[in-house]
N, C-alpha and C positions, 0 to 999 in steps of 0.2 A: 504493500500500500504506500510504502514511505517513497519506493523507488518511481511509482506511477505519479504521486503527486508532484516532484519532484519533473519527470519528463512535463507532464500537464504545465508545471509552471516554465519550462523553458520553451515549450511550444508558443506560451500566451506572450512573453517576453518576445518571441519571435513576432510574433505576428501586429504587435504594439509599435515595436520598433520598424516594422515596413508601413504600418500605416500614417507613424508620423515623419516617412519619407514623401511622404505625399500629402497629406497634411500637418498645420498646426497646431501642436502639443494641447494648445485651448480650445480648438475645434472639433478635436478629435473625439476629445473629454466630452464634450457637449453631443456630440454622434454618438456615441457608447451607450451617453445615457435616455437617448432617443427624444431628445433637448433641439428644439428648433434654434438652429444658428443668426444668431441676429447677423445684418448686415454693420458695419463698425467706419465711421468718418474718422479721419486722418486728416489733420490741419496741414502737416509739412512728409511728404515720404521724395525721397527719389529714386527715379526709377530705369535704369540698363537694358536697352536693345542691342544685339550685333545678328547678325546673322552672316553667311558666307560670299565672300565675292566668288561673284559667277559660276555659282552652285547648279543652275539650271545645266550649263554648259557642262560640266564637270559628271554631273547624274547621268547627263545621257550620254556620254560616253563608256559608261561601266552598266554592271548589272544591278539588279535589286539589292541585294544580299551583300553586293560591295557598297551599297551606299547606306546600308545599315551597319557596316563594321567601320566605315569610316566616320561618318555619325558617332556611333557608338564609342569610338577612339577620341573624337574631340570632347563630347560630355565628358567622360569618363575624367580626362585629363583637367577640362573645368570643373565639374563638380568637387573633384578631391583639393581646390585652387579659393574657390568659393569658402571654405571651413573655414578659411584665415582670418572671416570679415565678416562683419555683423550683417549679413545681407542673408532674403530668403530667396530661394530660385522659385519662384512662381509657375514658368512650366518651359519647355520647348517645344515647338511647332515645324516639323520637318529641318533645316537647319537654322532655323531661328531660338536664339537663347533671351528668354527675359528674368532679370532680378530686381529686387527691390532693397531698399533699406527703409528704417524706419515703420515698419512693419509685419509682422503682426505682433511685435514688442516693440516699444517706443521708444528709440534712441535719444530724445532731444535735439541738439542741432549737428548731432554726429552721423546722420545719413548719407551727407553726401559726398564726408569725407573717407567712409564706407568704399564708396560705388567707385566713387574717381580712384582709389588706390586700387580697388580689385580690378576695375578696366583695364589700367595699365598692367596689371599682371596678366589679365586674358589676353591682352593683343602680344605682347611678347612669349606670351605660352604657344599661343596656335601656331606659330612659326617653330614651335619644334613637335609639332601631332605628326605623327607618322601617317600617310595612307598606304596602305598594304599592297595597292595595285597600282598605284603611282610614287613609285619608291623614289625618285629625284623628286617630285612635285612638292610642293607647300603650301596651304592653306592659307588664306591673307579673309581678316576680319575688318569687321566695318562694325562702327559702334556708336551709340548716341544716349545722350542722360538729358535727362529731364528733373526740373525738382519743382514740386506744388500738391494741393491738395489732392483727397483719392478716396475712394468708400471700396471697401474687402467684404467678401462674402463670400456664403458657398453657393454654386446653382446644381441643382438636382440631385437626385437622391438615390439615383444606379453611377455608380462613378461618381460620386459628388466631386465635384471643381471649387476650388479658394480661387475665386478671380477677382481683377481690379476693375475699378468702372471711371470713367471721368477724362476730363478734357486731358489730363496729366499724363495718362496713357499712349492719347493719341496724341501728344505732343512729342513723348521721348519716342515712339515711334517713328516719328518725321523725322527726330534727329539723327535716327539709323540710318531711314532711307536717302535722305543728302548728305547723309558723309561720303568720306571717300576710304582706300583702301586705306589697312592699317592706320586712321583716324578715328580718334575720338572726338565726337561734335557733340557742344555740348551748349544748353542753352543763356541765356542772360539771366535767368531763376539761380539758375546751377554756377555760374561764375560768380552770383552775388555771394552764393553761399562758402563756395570756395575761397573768398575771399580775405574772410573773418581770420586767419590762422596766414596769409601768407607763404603759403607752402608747395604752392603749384607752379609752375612754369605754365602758362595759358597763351595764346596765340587770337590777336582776336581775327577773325573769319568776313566780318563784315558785314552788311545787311543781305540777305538772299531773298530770295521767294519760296514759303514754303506752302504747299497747296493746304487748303482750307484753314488758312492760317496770316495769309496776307505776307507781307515782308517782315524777317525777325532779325533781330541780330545776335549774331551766334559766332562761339569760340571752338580753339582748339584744343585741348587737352593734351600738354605733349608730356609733362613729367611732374616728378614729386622732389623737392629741391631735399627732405630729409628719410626719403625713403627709398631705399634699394629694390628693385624689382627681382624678385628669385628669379635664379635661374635655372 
């Protein structure tokens, strides 16, 4: 009996610690107990888009199965990268990677010093991922931050999802999509914030056009004057 309860407890410990791979620690708690998950407002969070340059190009070149082990090479490499920093991964979407800070525990105004130190560790990480069936080739990331308000919730109840909703979203979103290779773009929010500490090397970018968003002016993210990027 002693040996069964014993297995029973390290099955449930198993199975806790994959659920809070996918969700948070406080959400999960509130699922278990069959507790409806409020939705939760956030004054200040920022938030991390990259996804791959010329991923379209790159997939059709190879088979299925290669573009799930080469996928599965770069998270892998992120995710173990991400631990270093007060930041949640919120989900990925074919090669799209999104994080946040600032939530779903409340940093104060350490978010977005969070996001811009792990950025800089994800863009010089992806330049050493292996692809398996492109053993010269190199990966080159594109990256965009955003910082301003946001509301977390979970949707549905087969797979429940922790996702973000608000304009803040689709802003660091756009930051992704007009950057350029191995850049971090990042917004006028995000350089305000950056700013408080003096510790960044920032490049400014100028005013662009960003669609549904009018003209913004936006920076570049090149370094951290007191922090070493692992390598």
């Amino acid at each position: 009996l002693k040996e069964k309860t014993e297995d029973l407890k390290r099955e449930r410990q198993l199975a806790e610690d994959l659920l809070h791979q996918m969700l948070p620690k406080s959400v999960a708690k509130q699922l278990r107990k069959c507790q409806k998950v409020e939705a939760e407002n956030y004054d200040q969070v920022t938030i991390f888009f990259s996804d791959i340059v010329g991923f379209t190009s790159i997939a059709a070149s190879c088979t299925p199965l290669q573009v799930v082990e080469m996928l599965n090479n770069l998270y892998v490499c992120f995710d173990s990268r991400i631990e270093s920093y007060d930041v949640y991964k919120v989900e990925t979407i074919g090669d799209a990677y999104m994080v946040v800070s600032g939530l779903p525990e409340r940093n104060g105004t350490k978010h977005a010093d969070e996001i811009a130190k792990m950025s800089l560790d994800l863009v010089a990480a992806v330049r050493q991922v292996v692809i398996p069936h492109m053993p010269t080739g190199r990966l080159q990331l594109r990256a965009g931050i955003h910082t301003g308000p946001c509301v977390a919730g979970v949707v549905g109840y087969k797979m429940p999802r922790y996702c973000l909703f608000g304009d803040t979203v689709n802003t660091a979103s756009r930051m992704e999509s007009t950057s350029l290779p191995q850049k971090i773009h990042i917004s006028s929010a995000t350089y305000d914030a950056l700013l408080t500490d003096d510790a960044y090397e920032i490049e400014p970018r100028g005013e662009i056009e960003v669609k549904g968003k009018g003209k913004m002016k936006t920076y570049w993210l090149l370094g951290n004057k007191n922090y070493s990027v692992q390598n």
